[in-house]
N, C-alpha and C positions, 0 to 999 in steps of 0.2 A: 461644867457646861449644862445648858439644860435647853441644847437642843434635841432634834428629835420628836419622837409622838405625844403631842396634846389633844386632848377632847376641844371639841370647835361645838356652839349651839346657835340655833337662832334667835332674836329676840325674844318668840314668844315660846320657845323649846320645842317648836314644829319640828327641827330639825337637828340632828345629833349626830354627830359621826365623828373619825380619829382626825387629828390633821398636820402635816410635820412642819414642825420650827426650825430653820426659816421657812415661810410659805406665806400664802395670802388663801382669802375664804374661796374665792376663784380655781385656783388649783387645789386645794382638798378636795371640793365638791366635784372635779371634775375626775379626779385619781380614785375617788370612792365610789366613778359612775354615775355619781345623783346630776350631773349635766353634761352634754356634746360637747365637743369643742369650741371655746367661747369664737374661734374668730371663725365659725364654718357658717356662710351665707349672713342669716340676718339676727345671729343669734347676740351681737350685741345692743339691738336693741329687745330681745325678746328676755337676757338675761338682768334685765336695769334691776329689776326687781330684789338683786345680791347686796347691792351698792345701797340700796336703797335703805334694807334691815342694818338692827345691830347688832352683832354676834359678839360670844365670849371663849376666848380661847381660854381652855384651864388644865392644870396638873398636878398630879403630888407629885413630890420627892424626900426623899430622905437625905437627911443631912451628913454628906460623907467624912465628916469631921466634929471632936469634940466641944460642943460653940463657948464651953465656957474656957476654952484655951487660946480664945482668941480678944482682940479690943475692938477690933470693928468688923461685920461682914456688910458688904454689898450685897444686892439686887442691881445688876448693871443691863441694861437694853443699849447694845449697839443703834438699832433704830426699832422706830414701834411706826407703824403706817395704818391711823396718823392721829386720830382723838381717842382718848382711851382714859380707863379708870384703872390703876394697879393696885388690888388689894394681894397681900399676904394673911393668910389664915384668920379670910372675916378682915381684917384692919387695912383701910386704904392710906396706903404707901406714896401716894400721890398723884395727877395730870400729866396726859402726853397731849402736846397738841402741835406737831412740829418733827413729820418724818425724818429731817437731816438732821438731828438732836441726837445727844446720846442720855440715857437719861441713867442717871445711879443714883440707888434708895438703899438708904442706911438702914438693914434690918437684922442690928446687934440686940434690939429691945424685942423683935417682936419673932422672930425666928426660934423654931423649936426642933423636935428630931425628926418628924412627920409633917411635913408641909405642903398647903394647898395654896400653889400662887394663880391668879385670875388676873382675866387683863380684858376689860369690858372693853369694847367698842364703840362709839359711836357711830352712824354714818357721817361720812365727810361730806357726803351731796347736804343731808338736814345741818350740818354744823356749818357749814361754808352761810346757806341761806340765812341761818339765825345769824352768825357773823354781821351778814352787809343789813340785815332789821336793826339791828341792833347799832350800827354806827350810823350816827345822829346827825354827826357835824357836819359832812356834806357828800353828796354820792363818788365811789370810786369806781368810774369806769373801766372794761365793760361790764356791763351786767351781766351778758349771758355770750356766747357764743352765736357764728350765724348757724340760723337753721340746715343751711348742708352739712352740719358738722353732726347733728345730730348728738348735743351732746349737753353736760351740767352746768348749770349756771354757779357765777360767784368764787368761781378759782381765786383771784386773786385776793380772796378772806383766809386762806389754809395755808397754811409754810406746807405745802405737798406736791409732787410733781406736777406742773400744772398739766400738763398735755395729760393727764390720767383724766379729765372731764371730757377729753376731745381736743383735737387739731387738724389742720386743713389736710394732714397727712395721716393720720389716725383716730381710733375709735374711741369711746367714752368708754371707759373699764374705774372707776372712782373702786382701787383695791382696800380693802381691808386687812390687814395682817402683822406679824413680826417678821418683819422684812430681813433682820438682820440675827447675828449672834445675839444671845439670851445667859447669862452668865452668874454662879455665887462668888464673888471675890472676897476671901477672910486674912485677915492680916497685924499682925502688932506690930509696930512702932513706926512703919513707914511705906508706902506705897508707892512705885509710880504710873503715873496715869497716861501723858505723854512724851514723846522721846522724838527728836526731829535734830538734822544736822544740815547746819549751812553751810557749802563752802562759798570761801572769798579771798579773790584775787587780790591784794595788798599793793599796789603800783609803786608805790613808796621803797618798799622793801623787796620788791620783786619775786612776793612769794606767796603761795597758799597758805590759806589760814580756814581753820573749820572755828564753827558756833555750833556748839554740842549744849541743845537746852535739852533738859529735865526738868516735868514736872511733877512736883509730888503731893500726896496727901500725907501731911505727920501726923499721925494720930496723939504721940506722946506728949506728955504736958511740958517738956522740958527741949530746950536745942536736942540737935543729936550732929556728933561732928563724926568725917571717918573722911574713907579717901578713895578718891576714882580713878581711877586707871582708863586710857584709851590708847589703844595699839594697834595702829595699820602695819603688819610684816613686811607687808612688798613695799611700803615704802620710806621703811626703817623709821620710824614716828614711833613714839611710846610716852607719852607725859602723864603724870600723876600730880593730882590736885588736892589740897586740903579743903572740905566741904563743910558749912555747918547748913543743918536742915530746920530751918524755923518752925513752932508746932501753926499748924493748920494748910493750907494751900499755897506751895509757893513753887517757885521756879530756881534752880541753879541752871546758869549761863558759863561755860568753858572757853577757853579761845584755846584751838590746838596751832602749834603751829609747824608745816607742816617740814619737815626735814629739807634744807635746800640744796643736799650734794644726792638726791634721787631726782629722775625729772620725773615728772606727774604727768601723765597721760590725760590728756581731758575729751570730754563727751561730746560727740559732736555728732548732728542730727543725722539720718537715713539718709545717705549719698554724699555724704561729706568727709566721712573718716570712720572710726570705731568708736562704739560706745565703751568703752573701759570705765569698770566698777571695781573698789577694791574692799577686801573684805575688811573690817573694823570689830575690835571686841572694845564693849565698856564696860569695865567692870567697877559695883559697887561695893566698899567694904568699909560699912557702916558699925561702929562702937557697940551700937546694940546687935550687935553679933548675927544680922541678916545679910547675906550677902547676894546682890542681883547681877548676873550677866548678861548684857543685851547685844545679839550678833546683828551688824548690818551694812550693810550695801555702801560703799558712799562714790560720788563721783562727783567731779569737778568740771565746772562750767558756768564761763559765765556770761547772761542777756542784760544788753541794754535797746531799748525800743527809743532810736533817734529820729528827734522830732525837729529837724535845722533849716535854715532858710538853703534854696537853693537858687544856684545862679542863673539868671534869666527868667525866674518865675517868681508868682506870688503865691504865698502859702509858705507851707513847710512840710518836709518830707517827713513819711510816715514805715520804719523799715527797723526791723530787729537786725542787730549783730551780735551774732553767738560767739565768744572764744576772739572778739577783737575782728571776726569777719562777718561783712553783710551778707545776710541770706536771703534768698528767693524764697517766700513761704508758697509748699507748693500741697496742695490738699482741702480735703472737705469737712463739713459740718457732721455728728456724731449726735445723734439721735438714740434715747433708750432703745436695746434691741430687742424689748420683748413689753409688751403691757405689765404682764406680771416676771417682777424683775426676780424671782427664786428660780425663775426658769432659764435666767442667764447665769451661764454655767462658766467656768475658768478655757473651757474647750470653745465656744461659742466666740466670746471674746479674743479670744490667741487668733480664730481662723478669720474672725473681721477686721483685726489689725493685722495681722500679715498681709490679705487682700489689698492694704491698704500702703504699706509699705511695698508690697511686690507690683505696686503699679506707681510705681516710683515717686511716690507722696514720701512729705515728711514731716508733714502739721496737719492736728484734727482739731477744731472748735470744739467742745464742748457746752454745747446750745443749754444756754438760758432755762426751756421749759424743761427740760428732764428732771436727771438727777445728776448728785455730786458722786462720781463713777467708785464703784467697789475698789477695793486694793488693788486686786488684780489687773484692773482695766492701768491704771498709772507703770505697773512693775514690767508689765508687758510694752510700754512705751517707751519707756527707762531703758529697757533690754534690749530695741528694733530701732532705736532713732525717729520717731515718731514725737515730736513738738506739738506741747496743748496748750492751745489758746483758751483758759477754765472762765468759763461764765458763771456767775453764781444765777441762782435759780429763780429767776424772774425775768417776765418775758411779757411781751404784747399788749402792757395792761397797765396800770396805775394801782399805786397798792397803798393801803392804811398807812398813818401812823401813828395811831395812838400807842401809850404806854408798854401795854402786854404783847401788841405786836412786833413792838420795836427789840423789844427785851428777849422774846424767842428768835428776831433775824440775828441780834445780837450772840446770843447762843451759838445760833448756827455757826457765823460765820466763823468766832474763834476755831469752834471743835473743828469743823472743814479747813482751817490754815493749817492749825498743829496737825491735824491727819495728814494734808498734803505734801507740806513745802518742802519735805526733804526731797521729793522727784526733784531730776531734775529735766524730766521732760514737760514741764508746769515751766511756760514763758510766759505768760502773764496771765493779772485778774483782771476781770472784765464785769463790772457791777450788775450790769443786765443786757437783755436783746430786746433793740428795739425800742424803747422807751422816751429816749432822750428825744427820737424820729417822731412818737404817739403823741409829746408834747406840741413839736416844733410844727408838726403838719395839722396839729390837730386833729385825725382820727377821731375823736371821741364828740364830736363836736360841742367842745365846752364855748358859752358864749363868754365874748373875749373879757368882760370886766372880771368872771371868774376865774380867770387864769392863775391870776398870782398866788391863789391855795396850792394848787398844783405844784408848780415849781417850786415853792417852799417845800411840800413833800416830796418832791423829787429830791429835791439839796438834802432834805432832814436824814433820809433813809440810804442814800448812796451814798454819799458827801461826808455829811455829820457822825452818821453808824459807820456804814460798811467799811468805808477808803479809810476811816481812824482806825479802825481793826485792824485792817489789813496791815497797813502802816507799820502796828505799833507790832504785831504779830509776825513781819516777813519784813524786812528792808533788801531782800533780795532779787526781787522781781519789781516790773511796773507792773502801773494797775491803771487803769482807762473807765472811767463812771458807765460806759454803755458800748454799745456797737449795734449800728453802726455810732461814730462822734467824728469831732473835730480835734479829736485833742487837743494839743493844749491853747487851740483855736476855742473850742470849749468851755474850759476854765477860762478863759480869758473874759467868755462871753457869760459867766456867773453859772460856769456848767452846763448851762442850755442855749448850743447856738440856734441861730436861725434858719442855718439850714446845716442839717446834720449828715445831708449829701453832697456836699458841696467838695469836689473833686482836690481842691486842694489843697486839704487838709486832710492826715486821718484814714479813716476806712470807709468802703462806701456799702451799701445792698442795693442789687440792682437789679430788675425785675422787669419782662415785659413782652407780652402774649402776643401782640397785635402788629409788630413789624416785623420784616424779616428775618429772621435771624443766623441768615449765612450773610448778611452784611453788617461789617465790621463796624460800620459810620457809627450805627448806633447802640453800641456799647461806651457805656463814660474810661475816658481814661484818665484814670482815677490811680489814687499814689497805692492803694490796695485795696481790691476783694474780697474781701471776707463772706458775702453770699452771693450769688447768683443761678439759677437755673430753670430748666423746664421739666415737665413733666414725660413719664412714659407709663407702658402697662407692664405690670411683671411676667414674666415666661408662661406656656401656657400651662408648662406640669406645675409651676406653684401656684397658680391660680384654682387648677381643677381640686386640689388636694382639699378646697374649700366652699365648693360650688358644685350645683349639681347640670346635671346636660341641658335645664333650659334655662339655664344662665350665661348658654355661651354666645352669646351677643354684644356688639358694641353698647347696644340701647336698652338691652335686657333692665329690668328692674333692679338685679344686682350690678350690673357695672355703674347704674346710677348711683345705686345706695353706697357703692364701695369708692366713688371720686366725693372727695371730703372738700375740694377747692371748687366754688360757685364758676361753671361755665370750664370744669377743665377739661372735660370730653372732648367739647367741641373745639376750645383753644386748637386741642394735641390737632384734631381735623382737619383745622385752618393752617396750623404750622407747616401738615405733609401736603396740603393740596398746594402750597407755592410751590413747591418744586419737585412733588410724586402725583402717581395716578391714584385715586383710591378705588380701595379694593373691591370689585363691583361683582364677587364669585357668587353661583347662583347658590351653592352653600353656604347657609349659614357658620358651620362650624370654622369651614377651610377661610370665611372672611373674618370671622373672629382671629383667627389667628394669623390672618394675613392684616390685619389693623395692630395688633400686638405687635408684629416683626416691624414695620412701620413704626409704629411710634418711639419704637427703642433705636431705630436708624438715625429716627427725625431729632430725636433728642440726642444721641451720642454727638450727632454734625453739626448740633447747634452750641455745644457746651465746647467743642472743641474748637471752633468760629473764636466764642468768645476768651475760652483761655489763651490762645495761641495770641490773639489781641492781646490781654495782657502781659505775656510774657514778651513780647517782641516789643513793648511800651517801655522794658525797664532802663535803658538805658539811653533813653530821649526826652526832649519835652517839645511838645508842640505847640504853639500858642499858650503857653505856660503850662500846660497839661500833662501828666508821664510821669517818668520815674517807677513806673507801677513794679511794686516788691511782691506783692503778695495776691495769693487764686486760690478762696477756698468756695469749691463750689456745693451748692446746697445740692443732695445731701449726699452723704456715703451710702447709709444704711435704713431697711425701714424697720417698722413696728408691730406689720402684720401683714399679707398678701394682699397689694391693692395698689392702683394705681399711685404715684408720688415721684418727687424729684427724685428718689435715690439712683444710684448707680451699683449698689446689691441690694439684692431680692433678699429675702425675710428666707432664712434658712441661707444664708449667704452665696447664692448662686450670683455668678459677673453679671449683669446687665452689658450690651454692647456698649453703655459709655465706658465703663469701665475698663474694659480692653483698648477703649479709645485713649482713655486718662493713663493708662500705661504707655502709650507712644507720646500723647501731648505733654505728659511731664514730663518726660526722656531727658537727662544729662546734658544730650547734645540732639539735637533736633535744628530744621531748615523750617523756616513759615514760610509762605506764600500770602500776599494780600494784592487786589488790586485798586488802583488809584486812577481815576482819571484816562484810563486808556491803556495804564501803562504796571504790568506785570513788575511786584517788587520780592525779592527774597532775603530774609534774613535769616542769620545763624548765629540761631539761641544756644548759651553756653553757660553750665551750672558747672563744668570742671575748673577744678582750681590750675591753671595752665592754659596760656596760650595754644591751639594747636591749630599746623597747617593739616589744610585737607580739603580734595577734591568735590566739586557740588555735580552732580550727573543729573541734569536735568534730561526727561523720557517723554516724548507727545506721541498718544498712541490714539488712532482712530479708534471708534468705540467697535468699529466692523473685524477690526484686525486683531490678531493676537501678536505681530509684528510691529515694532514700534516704526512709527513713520520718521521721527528722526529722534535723532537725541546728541545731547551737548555736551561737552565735558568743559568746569572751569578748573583749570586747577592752579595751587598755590593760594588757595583762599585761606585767608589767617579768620579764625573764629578766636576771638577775644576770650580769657577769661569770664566767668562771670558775667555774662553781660550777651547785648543781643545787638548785633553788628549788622548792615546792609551789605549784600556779598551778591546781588545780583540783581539787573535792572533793564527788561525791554518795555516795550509796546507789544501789546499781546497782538496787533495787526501783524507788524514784520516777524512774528514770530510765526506765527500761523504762515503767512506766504512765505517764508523760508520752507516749513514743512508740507509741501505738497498742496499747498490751498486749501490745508486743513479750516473748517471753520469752527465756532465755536461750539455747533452745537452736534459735530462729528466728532469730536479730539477731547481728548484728555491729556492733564499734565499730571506726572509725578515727578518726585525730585529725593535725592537723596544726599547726607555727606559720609564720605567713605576718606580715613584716614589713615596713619602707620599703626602695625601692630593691632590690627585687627579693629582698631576703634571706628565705628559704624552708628549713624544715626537710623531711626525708623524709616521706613520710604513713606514718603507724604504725597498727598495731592491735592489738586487744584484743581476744583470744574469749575468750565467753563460758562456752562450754561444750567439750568433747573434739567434733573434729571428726567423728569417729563416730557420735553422737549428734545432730548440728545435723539440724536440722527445716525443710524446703525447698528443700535445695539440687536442683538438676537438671543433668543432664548439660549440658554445651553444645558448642553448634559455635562450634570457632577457627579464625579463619582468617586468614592474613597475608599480605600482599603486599610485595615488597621490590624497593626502587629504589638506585641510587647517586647518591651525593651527594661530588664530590671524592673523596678515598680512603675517604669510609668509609662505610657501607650501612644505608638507613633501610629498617625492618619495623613496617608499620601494622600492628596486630594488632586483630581484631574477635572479641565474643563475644557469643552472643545470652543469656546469662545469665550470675548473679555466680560467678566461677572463682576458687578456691582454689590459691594457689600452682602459677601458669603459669611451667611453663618453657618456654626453646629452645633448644633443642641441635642445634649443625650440623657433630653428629661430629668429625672430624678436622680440620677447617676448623679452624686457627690462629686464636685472636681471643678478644676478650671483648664483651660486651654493655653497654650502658650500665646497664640494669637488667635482674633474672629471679628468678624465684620469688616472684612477685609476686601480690597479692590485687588481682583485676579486678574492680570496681565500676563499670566505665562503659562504656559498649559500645566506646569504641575507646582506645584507646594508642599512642603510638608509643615505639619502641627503636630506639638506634644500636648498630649492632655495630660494633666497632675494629678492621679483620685485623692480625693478626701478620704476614701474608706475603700476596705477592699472592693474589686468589680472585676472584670474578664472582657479578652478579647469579643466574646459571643455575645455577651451583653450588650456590652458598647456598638455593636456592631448593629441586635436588635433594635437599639433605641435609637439611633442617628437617624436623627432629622436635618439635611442640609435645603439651607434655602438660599437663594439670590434675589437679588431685585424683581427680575423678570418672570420669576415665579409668582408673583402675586400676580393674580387676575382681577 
């Protein structure tokens, strides 16, 4: 390995200092001192000036082996980020131009016992620019990003993350570096390169069957034959293959099959069953007397994404079933968690997907503009029940196709299948974001005779490359040309429909600042999800960690500089003043962060509006509309402390929706909508079983801590799977049954409570904008907190009903059992979970409890 410490210089040697591999010029300069925190205040644009140079990372090494005892040594790069020159001792080895590449250089001729390997840089900002000068034949939109992005033009010329130029959620950091492992591979007569296993269910014969490919490099001039062995213990399998290995790059393909008097446990997502993996040896023992063992994981499962007409509608349904059953996809979009990605760490990754499964998700996107996720990010999905929807890495944009770029996505996309496909939390590939939409709405405003270049490079480069890859590489997964599409509405329409939103087909993205967004009407019901949401501001301790005290303003310069989306300040403003007071405190600071608590309310209530819409869609259709399977809402995570969709903060603290997406993706949960006068509830069900169980419906004046009335149905059957109508007034007669309650005194909650402890979230229902409710009073909160084993109980009291209580204990690493909660009873208790050790005196120091009514 030849990771570790390398010398790093500037283009013109101004600058010299150690820098560790994997890394980027970013993090050296910042570890060595020579810069602040890139993401502190305004320093990403004050640092462009990094991005801009070309730097060369260089090192010696010695050669830990006899080179004439071998027939070929590599130079192997996992990944190089992103144009580079690789010489070995003086002698250039070859071109990087293509981050998601692995690239290996045969250096059996030029390799000595003292060696100086260099890996010159280019910038990606100049290389991108010469890119689109240089392509003649006709411009590929866009040119540059908008100006609030504050960021690099021509992304779409570099195979490189594209959001590393800027996005409406993040900063321009265009990194330099060896992103990834750096390695000498020496070897006689045979190597192998990739190793990937498919399992597949046989209907025929009613049995598992694995596809155990191998691929290798022969180096020797001649076949070489021997024999493989593969053995799963637990489930008594053990077959042995005669192999011959052809000289130069080839593939051996196995079929195991898998013992049919064990039964095989299969994988099944977060809230469905167990992930069960079994352990596998292959072993190679090759004539030329090398003998390889490969230990690995395997599990069994298997997706199809049905796309069938349904009865009473036009369209066709659009809904994965895992294992022979249809699933609800319930979760969000996955965004790089750090600009510079050596700083996401295997710990960083575990605590954003568990976050993710512990709020009862069980499908992440894998968005388009980032990257294709480390090992780690798939083993850890593999492991939690966590289903990926894998985008390949192109987004918002229209991109080349000439020769050489075709020939690097082509690269790409093989080495990213063989890396992947053995997960089997990888449900499908998805060619890009967004694209198939950029064509069909026109975005880019091509005039229309010029279209048809477009859509041929659309077909050449998804169609013609990627989905033939894919294809010939994976026959175990679908694969969809974009998202949002029409699938096979899609295809049908020569890959690009006309409208790539169009509810009844497919996946839909749905967006929209300017209506209300606690009314359901205007959400599409749509057959699935795949993005939608609004924005909020991050807490105030991960804000300060990056800002200084005269930045704490709504309007300050930095909170301008730091909303990446044109107008989203004021959207978030317009969103809270439909139905909040805004915060009008004569301090600045206490309104800063009474706008902060607000926007993370305004947003949890709006994201949970519209999921609980879809999930309560899935088992109707309206005016041919519904069926809706799937809610992945934009986004999970961000990129750096700053306003954005997410739902965790940058160092992975919950935002309020997040605690919210933990109740609205609930198992079993009750929705509330209302229609025409008349109050409906349904009972949404992802258990595999029917179960009876009680609905408790609770109307409590907002002055009371005593509920005015409350109703019990019981014998309500919640369906399977599915989301059933279980209760239905007129909110009139409801109200004058309880006291003359009106709408804008009373609140509804509601809960299902069934045998054996099975219990849905308690939910509710306002009646009116919380601006308007009639009764409410300030109250005094107060908590006390104890330890219990590792983790910390806070009884929390209030002398009246509190509207969306949080707690927030700053910096203190952790999450809460529950928060942002409606208090109807004088007391509660919450567990907090730490991330890292902390104390009662701590936690106790740093508790900030707020309500509604505390904002002034």
């Amino acid at each position: 390995s030849l990771r570790g410490s390398w010398r790093l210089r500037s283009g013109n040697g101004s600058v010299s200092l150690r820098a560790e591999v994997p890394g980027c010029v970013h993090t050296a300069l910042l570890c060595q001192g020579l810069i602040q925190d890139p993401y502190y205040r305004f320093n990403d644009l004050m640092y462009r000036w990094i991005s801009l140079d070309n730097w060369t990372y260089s090192r010696t090494f010695k050669t830990p082996f006899d080179i004439r005892k071998w027939q070929k040594v590599n130079l192997v790069f996992e990944g190089v980020d992103t144009v580079a020159e690789i010489l070995l001792n003086n002698v250039t080895l070859g071109r990087t131009d293509n981050m998601f590449n692995r690239y290996s250089f045969d250096i059996s001729s030029v390799i000595q016992e003292v060696n100086c390997v260099e890996v010159r840089f280019l910038s990606a900002v100049s290389y991108a620019a010469e890119q689109s000068r240089c392509h003649k034949a006709h411009s590929i939109p866009p040119a540059c990003p908008p100006p609030v992005q504050k960021g690099e033009c021509h992304v779409n010329f570099i195979r490189k993350e594209q959001c590393s130029f800027s996005w409406d959620w993040g900063p321009s950091f265009p990194t330099q570096g060896i992103w990834k492992d750096v390695r000498i591979e020496a070897y006689n007569h045979y190597h192998l390169i990739y190793f990937s296993i498919t399992p597949l269910f046989v209907k025929s014969a009613q049995q598992w069957c694995l596809e155990v490919e191998s691929i290798f490099d022969v180096v020797s001039s001649k076949p070489i034959a021997g024999l493989v062995t593969v053995n799963i213990p637990k489930l008594q399998t053990q077959q042995t293959f005669s192999v011959k290995l052809q000289p130069g790059e080839g593939s051996v393909v196995l079929h195991v099959n898998i013992n049919k008097s064990v039964a095989v446990e299969t994988w099944w997502p977060n809230g469905h069953g167990k992930q069960t993996g079994y352990n596998m040896t292959t072993t190679f023992m090759m004539e030329a007397g090398c003998q390889i063992e490969k230990f690995s994981k395997v599990y069994f499962r298997t997706v199809e994404l049905v796309q069938e007409p349904i009865p009473g509608s036009p369209g066709l349904s659009f809904y994965f079933r895992i294992n022979g059953r249809p699933i609800f996809i319930k979760g969000s979009n996955w965004i790089p968690a750090d600009s510079f990605q050596d700083r996401v760490t295997s710990d960083i990754l575990r605590l954003l997907l568990k976050s993710a499964a512990d709020a009862n998700m069980n499908a992440l996107r894998v968005w388009g503009g980032g990257v294709y996720e480390q090992d780690e990010f798939y083993d850890i999905c593999d492991e939690i029940g966590i289903m990926i929807w894998q985008d390949f890495m192109f987004a918002c944009a229209l991109y080349p196709t000439n020769q050489n770029f075709l020939e690097s996505v082509r690269a790409e996309v093989s080495h990213q299948v063989r890396r992947l496909k053995s997960h089997p939390s990888i449900i499908l590939w998805s060619g890009n974001n967004e694209n198939e939409a950029a064509i069909a709405s026109n975005w880019f405003s091509i005039p229309y005779p010029d279209i048809g270049i477009y859509i041929k490079d659309y077909v050449t480069l998804y169609v013609k490359n990627i989905r033939e890859i894919v294809l010939c590489e994976d026959k175990s997964r679908p694969f969809v040309a974009s998202s949002p599409t029409n699938g096979l509405e899609s295809v049908k329409e020569g890959w690009l429909s006309r409208d790539p939103y169009d509810t009844h087909y497919g996946d839909t993205h749905f967006y929209d600042y300017s209506n209300d967004c606690w009314n359901w009407t205007m959400y599409p019901k749509t057959r699935f999800a795949s993005e939608y949401g609004f924005q909020s501001w991050p807490s105030f301790s991960t804000i300060e960690k990056v800002s200084s005290p005269e930045d704490w303003s709504y309007t300050s310069n930095f909170s301008l500089h730091r909303q990446h989306h044109e107008g989203g300040n004021i959207q978030m403003l317009q969103e809270i003043g439909r139905h909040f007071k805004l915060p009008q405190s004569p301090d600045p600071v206490k309104q800063f962060k009474d706008m902060i608590y607000l926007t993370q309310v305004m947003q949890a209530q709006c994201i949970k509006t519209e999921t609980e819409f879809y999930r309560f869609s899935q088992s109707e259709i309206i005016n041919g509309e519904g069926h809706t399977m799937g809610a992945l809402y934009w986004q999970l995570n961000d990129i750096w402390q700053a306003p954005s969709w997410a739902s965790l903060e940058y160092g992975g603290k919950w935002k309020l929706l997040h605690y919210f997406a933990q109740n609205f993706f609930a198992p079993l949960l009750p929705v509330a909508y209302e229609d025409k006068g008349m109050l409906h509830i349904y009972g949404v069900s992802d258990l595999h079983e029917d179960h009876k169980v009680t609905l408790r419906v609770t109307v409590h004046a907002w002055s009371s801590l005593e509920p005015v009335c409350t109703l019990a149905k019981e014998g309500v059957t919640v369906k399977a799977q599915s989301a059933v109508p279980i209760y239905k007034e007129s909110i009139c007669d409801l109200l004058g049954r309880c006291r003359n309650c009106t709408r804008e005194s009373c609140v509804i909650t509601f809960c299902l409570v069934g045998e054996d402890g099975l219990q849905s979230p308690r939910n509710h229902y306002f009646l009116s904008s919380l601006k308007d409710a009639v009764g409410l009073e300030k109250t005094q909160l107060s908590a006390s907190v104890s330890q219990q084993d590792d983790i910390y109980i806070f009884v929390l009291q209030t002398t009246a009903i509190a509207p969306f209580v949080t707690l927030d204990v700053g910096s203190i690493k952790g999450r809460f059992s529950d928060n942002g909660f409606l208090m109807t009873e004088k007391k509660k208790t919450v567990v907090f979970y730490p991330w890292e050790p902390t104390s009662v005196e701590e936690l106790e120091s740093s508790l900030i409890l707020t309500s509604l009514l505390d904002v002034v």
